[in-house]
FIDO-841306 format. One record per residue: residue in one letter; x, y, z of N, C-alpha, C, CB in turn. Coordinates in steps of 0.1 Angstrom, whole numbers, plus 2048, in hexadecimal, padded with zeros to 3 digits. Glycine has a CB too. Example, Ala and Ser with C-alpha at 12.3 -4.5 7.8 and 13.67 -1.06 7.14 Angstrom:
% FIDO-841306
A | 884 | 7C7 | 84E | 87B | 7D3 | 84E | 884 | 7DF | 84E | 871 | 7D3 | 85A $
S | 880 | 7EA | 847 | 889 | 7F5 | 847 | 881 | 800 | 84F | 88D | 7FA | 839 $
***
This chain:
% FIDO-841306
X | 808 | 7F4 | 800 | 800 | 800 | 800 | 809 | 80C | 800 | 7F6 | 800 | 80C $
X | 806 | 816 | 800 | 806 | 824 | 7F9 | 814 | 826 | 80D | 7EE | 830 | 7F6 $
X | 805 | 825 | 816 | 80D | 826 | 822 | 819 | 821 | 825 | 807 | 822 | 829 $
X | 819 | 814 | 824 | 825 | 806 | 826 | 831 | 80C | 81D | 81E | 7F2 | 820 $
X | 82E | 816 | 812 | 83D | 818 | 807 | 83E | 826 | 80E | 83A | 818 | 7F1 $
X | 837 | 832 | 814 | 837 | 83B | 817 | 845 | 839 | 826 | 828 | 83F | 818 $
X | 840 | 830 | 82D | 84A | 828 | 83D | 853 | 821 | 83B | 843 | 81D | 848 $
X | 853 | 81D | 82E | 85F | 815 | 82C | 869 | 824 | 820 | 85B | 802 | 822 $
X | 865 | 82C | 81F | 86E | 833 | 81A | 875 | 83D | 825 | 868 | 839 | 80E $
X | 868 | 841 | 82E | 86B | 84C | 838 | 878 | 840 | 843 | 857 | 853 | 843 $
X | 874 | 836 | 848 | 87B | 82F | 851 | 88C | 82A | 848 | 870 | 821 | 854 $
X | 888 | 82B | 83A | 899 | 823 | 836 | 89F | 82F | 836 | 89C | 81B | 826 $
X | 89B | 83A | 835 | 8A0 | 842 | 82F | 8A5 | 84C | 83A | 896 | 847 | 826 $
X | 89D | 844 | 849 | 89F | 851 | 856 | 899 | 85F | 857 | 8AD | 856 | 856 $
X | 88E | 860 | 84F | 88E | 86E | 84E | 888 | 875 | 858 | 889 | 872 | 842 $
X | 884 | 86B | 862 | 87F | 872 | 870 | 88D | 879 | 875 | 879 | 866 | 87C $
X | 898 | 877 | 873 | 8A3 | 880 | 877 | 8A4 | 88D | 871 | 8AF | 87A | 874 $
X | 89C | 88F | 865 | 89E | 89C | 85F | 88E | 8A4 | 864 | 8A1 | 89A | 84B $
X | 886 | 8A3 | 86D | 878 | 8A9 | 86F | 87F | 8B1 | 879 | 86A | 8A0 | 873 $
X | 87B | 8BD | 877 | 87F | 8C3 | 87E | 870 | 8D0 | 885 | 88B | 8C8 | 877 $
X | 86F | 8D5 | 891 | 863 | 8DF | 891 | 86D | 8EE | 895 | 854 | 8DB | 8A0 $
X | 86C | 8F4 | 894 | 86F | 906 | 890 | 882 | 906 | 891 | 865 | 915 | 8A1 $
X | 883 | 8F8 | 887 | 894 | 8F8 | 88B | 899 | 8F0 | 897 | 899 | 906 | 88E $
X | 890 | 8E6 | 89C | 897 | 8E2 | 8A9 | 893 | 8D0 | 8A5 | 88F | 8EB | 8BA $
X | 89B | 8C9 | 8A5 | 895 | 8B6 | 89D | 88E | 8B0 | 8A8 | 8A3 | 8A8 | 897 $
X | 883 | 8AA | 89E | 878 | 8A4 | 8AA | 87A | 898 | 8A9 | 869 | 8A6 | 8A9 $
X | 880 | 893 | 89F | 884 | 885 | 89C | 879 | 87D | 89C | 88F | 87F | 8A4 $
X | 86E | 883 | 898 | 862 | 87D | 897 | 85A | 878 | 884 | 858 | 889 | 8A1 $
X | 84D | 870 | 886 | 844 | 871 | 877 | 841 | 87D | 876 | 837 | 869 | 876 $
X | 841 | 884 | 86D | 835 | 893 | 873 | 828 | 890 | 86F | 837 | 8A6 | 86B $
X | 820 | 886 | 870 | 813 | 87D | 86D | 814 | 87E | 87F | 814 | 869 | 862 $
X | 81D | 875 | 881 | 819 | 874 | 896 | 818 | 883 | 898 | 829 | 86D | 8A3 $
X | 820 | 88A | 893 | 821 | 898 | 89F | 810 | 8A0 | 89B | 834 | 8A7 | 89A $
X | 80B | 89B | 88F | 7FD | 8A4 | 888 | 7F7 | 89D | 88D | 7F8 | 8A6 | 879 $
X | 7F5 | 88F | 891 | 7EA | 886 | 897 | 7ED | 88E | 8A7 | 7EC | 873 | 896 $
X | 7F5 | 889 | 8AD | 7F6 | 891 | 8B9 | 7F4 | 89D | 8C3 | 7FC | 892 | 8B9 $
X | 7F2 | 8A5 | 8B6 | 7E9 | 8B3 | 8B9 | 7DF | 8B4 | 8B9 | 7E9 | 8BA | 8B2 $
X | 7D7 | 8AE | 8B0 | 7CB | 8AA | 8B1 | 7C7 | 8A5 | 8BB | 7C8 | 8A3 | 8AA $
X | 7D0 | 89C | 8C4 | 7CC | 891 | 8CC | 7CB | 89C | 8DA | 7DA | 882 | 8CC $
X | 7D4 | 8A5 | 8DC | 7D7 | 8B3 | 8E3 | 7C9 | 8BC | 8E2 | 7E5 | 8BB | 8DA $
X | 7C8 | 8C4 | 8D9 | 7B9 | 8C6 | 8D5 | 7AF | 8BF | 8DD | 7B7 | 8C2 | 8C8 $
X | 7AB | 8B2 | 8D8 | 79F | 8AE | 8DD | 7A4 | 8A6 | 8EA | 796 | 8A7 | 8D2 $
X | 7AC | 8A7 | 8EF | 7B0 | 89F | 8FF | 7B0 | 8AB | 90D | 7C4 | 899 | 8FD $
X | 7B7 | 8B9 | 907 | 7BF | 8C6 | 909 | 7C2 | 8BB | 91F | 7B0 | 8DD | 906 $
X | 7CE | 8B6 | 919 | 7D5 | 8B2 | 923 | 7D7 | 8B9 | 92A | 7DD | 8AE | 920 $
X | 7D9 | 8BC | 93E | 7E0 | 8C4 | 944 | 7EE | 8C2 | 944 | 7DC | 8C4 | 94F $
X | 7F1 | 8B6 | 93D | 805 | 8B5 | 93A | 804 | 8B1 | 933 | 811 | 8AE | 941 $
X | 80D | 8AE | 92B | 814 | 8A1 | 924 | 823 | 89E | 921 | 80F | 8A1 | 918 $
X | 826 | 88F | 924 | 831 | 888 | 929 | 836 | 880 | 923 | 831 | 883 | 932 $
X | 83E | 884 | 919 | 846 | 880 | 90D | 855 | 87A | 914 | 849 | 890 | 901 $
X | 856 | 86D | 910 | 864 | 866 | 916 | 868 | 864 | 907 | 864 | 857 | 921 $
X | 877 | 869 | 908 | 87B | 868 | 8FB | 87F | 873 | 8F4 | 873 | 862 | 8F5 $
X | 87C | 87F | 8FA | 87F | 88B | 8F0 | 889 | 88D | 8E9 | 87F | 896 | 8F6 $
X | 88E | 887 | 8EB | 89C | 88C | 8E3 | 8A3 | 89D | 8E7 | 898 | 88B | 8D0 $
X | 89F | 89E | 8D9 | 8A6 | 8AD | 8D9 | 89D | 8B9 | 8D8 | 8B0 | 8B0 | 8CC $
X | 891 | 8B8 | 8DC | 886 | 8BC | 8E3 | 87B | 8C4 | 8D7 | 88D | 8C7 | 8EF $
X | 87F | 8C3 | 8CC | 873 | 8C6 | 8C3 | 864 | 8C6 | 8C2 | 875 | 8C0 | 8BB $
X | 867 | 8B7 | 8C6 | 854 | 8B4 | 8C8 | 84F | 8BA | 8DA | 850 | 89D | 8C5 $
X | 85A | 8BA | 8DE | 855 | 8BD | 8EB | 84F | 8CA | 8E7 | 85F | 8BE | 8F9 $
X | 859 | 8D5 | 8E4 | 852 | 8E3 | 8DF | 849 | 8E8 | 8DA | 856 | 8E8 | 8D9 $
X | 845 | 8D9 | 8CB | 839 | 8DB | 8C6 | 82F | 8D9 | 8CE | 838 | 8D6 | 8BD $
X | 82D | 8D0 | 8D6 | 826 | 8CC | 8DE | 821 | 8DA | 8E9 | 82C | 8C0 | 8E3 $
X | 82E | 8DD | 8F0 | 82C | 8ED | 8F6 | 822 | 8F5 | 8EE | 839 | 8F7 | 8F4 $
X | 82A | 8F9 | 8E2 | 820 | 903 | 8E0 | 814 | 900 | 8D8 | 826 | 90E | 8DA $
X | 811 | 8F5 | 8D5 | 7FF | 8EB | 8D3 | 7FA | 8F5 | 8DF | 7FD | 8D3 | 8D8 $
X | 7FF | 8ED | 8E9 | 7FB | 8EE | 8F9 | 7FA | 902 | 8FB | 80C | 8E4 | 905 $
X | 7FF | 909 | 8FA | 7FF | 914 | 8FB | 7F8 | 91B | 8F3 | 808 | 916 | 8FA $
X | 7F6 | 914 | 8E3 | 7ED | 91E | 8DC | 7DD | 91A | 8DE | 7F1 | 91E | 8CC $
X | 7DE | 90D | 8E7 | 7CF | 90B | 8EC | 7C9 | 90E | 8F8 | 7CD | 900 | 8EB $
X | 7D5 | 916 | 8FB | 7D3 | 91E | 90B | 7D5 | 915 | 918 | 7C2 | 924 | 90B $
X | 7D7 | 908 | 912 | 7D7 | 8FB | 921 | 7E6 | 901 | 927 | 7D9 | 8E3 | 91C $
X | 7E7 | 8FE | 931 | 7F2 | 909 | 940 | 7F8 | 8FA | 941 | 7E8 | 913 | 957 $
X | 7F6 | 8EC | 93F | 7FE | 8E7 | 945 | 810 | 8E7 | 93E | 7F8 | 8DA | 945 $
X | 815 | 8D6 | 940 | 823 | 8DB | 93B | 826 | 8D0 | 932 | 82F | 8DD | 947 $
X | 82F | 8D0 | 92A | 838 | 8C4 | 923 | 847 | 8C0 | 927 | 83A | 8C9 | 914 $
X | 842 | 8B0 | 92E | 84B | 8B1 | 935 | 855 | 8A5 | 92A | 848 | 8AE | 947 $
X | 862 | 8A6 | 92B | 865 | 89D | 91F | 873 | 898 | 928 | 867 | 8A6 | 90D $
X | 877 | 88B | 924 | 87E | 888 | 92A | 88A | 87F | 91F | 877 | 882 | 935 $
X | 896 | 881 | 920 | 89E | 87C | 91C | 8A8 | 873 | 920 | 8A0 | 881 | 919 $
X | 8B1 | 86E | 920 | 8BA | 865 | 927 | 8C9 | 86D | 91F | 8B5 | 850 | 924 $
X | 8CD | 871 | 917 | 8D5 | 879 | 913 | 8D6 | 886 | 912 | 8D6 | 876 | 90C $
X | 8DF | 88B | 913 | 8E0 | 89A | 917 | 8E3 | 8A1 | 90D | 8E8 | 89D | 920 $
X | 8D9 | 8A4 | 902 | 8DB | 8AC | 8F2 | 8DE | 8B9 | 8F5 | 8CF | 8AD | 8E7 $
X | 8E5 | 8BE | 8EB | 8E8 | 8CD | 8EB | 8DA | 8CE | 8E8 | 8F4 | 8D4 | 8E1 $
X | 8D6 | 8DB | 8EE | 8C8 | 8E5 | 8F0 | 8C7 | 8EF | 8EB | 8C5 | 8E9 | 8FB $
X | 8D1 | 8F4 | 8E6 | 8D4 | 901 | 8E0 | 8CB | 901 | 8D3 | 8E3 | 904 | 8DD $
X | 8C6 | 8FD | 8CA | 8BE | 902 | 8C5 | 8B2 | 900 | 8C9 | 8BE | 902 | 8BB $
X | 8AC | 8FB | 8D6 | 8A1 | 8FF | 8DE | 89C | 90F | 8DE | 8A5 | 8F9 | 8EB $
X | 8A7 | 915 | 8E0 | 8A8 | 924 | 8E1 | 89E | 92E | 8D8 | 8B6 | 928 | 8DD $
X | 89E | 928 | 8CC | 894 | 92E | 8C2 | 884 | 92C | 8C2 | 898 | 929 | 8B7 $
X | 87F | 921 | 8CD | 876 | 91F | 8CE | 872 | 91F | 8DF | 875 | 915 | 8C5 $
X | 879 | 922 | 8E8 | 876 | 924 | 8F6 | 874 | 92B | 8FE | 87B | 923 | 8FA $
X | 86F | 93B | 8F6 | 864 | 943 | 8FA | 856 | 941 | 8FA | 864 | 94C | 8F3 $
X | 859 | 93A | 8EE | 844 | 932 | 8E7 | 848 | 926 | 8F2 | 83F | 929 | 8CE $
X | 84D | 920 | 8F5 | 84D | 911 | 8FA | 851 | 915 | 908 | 858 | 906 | 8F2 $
X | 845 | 91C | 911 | 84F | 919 | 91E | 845 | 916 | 927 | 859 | 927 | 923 $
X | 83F | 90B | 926 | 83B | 903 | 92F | 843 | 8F3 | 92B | 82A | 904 | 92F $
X | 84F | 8F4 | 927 | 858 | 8ED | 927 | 860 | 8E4 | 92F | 85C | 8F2 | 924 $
X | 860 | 8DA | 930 | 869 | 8D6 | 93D | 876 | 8C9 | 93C | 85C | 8D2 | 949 $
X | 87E | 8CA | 935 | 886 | 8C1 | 932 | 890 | 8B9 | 93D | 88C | 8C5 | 929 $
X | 88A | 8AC | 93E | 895 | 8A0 | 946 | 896 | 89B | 942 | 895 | 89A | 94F $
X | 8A9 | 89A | 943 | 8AF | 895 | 93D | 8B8 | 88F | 947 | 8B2 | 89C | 934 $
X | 8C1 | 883 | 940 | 8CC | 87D | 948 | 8CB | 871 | 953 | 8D1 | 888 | 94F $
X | 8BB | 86B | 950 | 8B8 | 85A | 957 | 8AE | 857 | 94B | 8AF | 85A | 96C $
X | 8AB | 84A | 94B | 8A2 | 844 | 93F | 895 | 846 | 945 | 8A4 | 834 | 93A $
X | 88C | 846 | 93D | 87F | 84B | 942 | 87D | 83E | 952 | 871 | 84A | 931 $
X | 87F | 836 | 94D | 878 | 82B | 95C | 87F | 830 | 968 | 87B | 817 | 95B $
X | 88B | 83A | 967 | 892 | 83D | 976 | 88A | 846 | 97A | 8A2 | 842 | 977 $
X | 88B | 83F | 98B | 881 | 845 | 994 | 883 | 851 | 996 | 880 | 83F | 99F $
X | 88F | 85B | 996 | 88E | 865 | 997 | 888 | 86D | 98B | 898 | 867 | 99B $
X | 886 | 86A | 982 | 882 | 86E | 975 | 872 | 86D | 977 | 888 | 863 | 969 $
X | 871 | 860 | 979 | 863 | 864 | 97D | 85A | 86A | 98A | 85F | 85A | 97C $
X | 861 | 868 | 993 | 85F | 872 | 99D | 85C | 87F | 999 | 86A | 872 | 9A4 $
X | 862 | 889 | 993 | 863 | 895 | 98B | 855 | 893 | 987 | 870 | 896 | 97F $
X | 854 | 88A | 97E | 846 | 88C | 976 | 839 | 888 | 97C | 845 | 885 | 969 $
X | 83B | 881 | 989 | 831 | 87F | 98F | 82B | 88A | 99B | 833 | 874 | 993 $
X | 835 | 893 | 9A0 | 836 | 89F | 9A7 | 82B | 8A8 | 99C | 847 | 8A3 | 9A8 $
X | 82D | 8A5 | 990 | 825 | 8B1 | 98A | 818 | 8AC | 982 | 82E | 8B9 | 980 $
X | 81B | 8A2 | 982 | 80E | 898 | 979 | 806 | 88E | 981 | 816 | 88D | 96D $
X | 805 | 88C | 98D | 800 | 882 | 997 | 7F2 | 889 | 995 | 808 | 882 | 9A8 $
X | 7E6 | 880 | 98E | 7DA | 885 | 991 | 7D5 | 88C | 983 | 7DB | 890 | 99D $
X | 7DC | 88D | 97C | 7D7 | 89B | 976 | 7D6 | 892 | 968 | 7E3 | 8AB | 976 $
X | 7CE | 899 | 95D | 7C7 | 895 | 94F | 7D9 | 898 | 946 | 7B5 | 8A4 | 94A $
X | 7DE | 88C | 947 | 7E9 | 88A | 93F | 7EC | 885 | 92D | 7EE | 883 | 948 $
X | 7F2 | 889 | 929 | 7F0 | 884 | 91C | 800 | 87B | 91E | 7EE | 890 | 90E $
X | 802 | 872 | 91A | 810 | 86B | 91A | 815 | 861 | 90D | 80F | 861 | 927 $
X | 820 | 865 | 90E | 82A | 862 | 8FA | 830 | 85C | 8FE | 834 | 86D | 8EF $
X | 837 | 84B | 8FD | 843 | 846 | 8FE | 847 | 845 | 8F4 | 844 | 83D | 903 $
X | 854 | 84B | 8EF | 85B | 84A | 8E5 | 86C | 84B | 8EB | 856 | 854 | 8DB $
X | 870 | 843 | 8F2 | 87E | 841 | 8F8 | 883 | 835 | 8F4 | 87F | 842 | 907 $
X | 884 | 82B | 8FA | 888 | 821 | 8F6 | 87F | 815 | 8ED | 88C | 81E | 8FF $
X | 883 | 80F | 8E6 | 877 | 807 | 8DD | 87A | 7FC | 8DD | 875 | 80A | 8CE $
X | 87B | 7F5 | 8E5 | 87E | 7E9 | 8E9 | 875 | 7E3 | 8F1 | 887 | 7E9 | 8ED $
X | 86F | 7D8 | 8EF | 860 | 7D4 | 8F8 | 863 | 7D5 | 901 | 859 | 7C7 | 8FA $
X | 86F | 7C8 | 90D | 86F | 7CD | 914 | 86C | 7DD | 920 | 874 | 7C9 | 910 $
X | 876 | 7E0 | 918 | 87A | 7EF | 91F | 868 | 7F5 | 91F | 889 | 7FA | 912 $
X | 865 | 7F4 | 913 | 85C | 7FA | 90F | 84D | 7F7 | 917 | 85D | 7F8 | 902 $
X | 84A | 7E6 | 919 | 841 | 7E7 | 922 | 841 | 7EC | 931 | 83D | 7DD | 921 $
X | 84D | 7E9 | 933 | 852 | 7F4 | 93F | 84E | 7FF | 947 | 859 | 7F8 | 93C $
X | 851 | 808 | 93B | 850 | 812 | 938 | 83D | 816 | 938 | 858 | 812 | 92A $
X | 838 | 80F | 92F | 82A | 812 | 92F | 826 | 80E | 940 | 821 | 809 | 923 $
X | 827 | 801 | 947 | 825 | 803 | 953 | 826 | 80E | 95C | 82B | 7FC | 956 $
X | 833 | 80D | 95E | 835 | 81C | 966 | 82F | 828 | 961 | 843 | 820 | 968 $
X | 82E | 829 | 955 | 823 | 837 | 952 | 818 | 837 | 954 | 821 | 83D | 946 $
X | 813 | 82E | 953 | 802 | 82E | 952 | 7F8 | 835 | 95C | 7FE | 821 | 953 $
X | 803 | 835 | 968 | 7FC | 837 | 970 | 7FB | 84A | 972 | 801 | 82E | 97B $
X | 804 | 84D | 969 | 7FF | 862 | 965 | 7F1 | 85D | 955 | 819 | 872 | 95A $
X | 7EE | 854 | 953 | 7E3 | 856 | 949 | 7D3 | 850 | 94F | 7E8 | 84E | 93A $
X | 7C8 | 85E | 94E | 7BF | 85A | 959 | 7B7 | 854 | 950 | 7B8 | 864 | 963 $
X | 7AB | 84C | 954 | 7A0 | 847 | 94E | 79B | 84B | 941 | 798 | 849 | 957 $
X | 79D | 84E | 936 | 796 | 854 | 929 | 7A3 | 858 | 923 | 78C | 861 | 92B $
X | 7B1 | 856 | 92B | 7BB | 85C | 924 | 7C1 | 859 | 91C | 7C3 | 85F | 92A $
X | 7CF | 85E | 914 | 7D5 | 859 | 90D | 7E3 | 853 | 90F | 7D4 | 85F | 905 $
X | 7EA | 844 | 90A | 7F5 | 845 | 90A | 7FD | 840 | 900 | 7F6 | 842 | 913 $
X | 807 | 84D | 8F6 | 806 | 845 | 8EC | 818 | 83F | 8E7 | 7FE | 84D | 8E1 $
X | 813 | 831 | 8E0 | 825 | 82E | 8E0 | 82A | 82E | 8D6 | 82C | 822 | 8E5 $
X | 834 | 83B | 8D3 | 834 | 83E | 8C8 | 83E | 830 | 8C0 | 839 | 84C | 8C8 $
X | 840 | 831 | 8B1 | 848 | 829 | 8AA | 846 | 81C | 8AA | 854 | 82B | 8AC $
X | 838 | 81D | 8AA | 834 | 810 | 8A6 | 831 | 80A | 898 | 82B | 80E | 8AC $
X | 836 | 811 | 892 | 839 | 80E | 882 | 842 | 806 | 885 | 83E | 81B | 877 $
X | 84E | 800 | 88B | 85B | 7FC | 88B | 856 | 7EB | 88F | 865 | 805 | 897 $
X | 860 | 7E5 | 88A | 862 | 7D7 | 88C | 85A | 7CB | 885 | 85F | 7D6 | 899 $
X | 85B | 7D4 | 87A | 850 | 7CF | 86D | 841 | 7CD | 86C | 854 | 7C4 | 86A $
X | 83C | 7D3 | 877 | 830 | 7D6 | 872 | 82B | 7D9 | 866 | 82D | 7DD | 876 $
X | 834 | 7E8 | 868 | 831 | 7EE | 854 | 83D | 7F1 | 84F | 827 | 7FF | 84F $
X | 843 | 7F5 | 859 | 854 | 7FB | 855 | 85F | 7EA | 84E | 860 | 805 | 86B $
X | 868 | 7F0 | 847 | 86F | 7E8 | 842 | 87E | 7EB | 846 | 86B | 7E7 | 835 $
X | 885 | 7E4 | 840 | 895 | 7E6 | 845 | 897 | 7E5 | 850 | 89A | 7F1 | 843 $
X | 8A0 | 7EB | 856 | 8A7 | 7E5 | 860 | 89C | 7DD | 869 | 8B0 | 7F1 | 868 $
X | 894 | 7E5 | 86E | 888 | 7E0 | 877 | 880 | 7D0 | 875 | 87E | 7EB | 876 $
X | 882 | 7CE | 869 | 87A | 7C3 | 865 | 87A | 7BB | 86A | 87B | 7BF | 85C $
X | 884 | 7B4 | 871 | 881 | 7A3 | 873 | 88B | 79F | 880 | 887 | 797 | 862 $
X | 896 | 7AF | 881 | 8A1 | 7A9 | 88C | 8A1 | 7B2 | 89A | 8B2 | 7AB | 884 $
X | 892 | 7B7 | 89A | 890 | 7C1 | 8A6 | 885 | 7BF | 8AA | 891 | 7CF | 8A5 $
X | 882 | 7B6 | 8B9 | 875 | 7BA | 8C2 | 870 | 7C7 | 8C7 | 875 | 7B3 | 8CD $
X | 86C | 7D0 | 8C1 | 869 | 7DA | 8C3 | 858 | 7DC | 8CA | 86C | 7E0 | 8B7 $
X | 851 | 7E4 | 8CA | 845 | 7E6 | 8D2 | 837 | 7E0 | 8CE | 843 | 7F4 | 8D2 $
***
């Protein structure tokens, strides 16, 4: 199908490394980051808790979703590597209900601690996109679940991978999600 050649060109090709939002890489589909907004829109989350940010793009976009829809909560995004941030700068006036942790994998307790201090209770929206490995990954959905309330959302990203629809590397030699 039309789709299956569309993921197998974006995935061989990497071109989630080249998406970028106002100059800063989200290393995302931009299909997820448009569905996502929508999902933002009709959810209007008091947070949302992206593991995986990388180099904080989609966290920003997500900010200012969140900002131009007037919701006060925050985007909290968590990484396990410590990226240069500097072109965060261009977008971190519009994006400043921002909140980046970084430097433990999302399942460390102090990591989560942080996000449960601000998210305990409250109408959360939650992204796993950190590690993609079942394991790790059902993990991961455990320990979060419990910031996504009754009607909520939780979503895991890159699940195109492991041959579902994507091809190449992913195909046949990676338990992924």
């Amino acid at each position: 199908t039309a789709r299956n050649l569309f993921l197998k060109c974006f995935m061989d090709n990497f071109m989630h490394n080249y998406i970028e939002f106002c100059g800063v890489r989200t290393v995302k589909n931009p299909f997820d980051l448009i569905i996502i907004q929508e999902i933002i829109n009709r959810l209007r989350p008091d947070n949302i808790i992206e593991t995986g940010g990388g180099f904080g793009g989609s966290a920003a976009f997500y900010s200012i979703i969140m900002n131009s829809l007037g919701l006060t909560g925050y985007v909290i995004t968590t990484e396990l590597a410590k990226y240069d941030l500097g072109p965060m700068t261009k977008v971190r006036s519009e994006a400043r209900n921002l909140l980046y942790v970084s430097g433990g994998m999302s399942v460390n307790y102090g990591v989560r601690k942080t996000i449960s201090d601000m998210c305990a209770g409250k109408n959360n929206l939650v992204l796993l996109d950190s590690c993609h490995e079942k394991p790790y990954l059902l993990l991961e959905m455990e320990l979060y679940s419990e910031f996504v309330p009754v009607g909520g959302y939780m979503i895991v990203e890159d699940t195109c991978l492991s041959g579902h629809t994507a091809y190449g590397k992913y195909e046949k030699d990676w338990e992924g999600p």
